[in-house]
N, C-alpha and C positions, 0 to 999 in steps of 0.2 A: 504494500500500500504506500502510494506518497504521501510525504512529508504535508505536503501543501493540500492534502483529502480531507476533508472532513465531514464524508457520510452523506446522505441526503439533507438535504437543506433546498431553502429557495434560492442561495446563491450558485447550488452545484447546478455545471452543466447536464442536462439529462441525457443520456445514452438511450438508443434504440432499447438496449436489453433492459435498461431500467426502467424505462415506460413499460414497456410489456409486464414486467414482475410486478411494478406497484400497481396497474390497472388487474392486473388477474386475481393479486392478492384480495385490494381492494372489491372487484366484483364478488369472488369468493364467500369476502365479509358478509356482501346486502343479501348475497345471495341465502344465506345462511341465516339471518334476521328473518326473509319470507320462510323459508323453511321450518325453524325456531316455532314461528307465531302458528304456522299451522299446528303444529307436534301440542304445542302450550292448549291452545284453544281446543284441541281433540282429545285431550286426555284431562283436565281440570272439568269436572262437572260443576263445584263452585266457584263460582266466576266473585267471588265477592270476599273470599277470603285471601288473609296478605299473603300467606303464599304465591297464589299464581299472578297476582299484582306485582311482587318481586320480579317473579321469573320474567314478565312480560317487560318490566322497566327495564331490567337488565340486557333482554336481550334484543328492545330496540336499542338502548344505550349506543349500539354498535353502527348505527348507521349514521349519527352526527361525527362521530368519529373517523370512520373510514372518507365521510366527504368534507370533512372538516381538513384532512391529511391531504387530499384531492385537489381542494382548495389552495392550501398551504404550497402544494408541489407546483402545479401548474400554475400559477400566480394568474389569476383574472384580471381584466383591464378595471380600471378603478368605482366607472357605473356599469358595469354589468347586469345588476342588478334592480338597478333604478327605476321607476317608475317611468309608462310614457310619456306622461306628462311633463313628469322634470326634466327628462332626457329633450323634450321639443323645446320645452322655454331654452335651454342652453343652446342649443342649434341656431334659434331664433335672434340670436343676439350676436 
């Protein structure tokens, strides 16, 4: 490993292979969250005790996280997100 690496970050340049790992890992993740919720919901007949309210927190917990990392890696343009509105007043101007 070089001296000058340190690991993924938003400043490392992305490699082909590191796209591919972090997107497979990450789908992996969501994908296991939809899987999780079915298993949760087909097997808990009380839907109202903290048990299966834990397991259910916990295991969407996992999806702000994998796109939260998603986020972080491929750094989004700054309004991406914005609203259409706000996005046209600044065009407008």
């Amino acid at each position: 490993m070089d001296a000058a690496d340190n690991g993924i970050s938003r400043d490392s340049v992305p490699t082909s292979g590191k796209l591919i790992t972090i997107i497979l890992f990450c789908g992996v993740a969501l994908w296991n969250v939809i899987e999780l919720s079915f298993i949760i919901f087909a097997t808990f007949k009380c839907r109202s005790c903290t048990y299966f309210w834990s397991f259910l927190v916990a295991s969407w917990g996992i999806t702000p996280y994998a796109v939260g990392f998603l986020f972080n890696f491929f750094t989004l343009p700054p309004h991406a997100f914005s609203s259409p509105l706000s996005s046209s007043a600044v065009k407008s101007q």
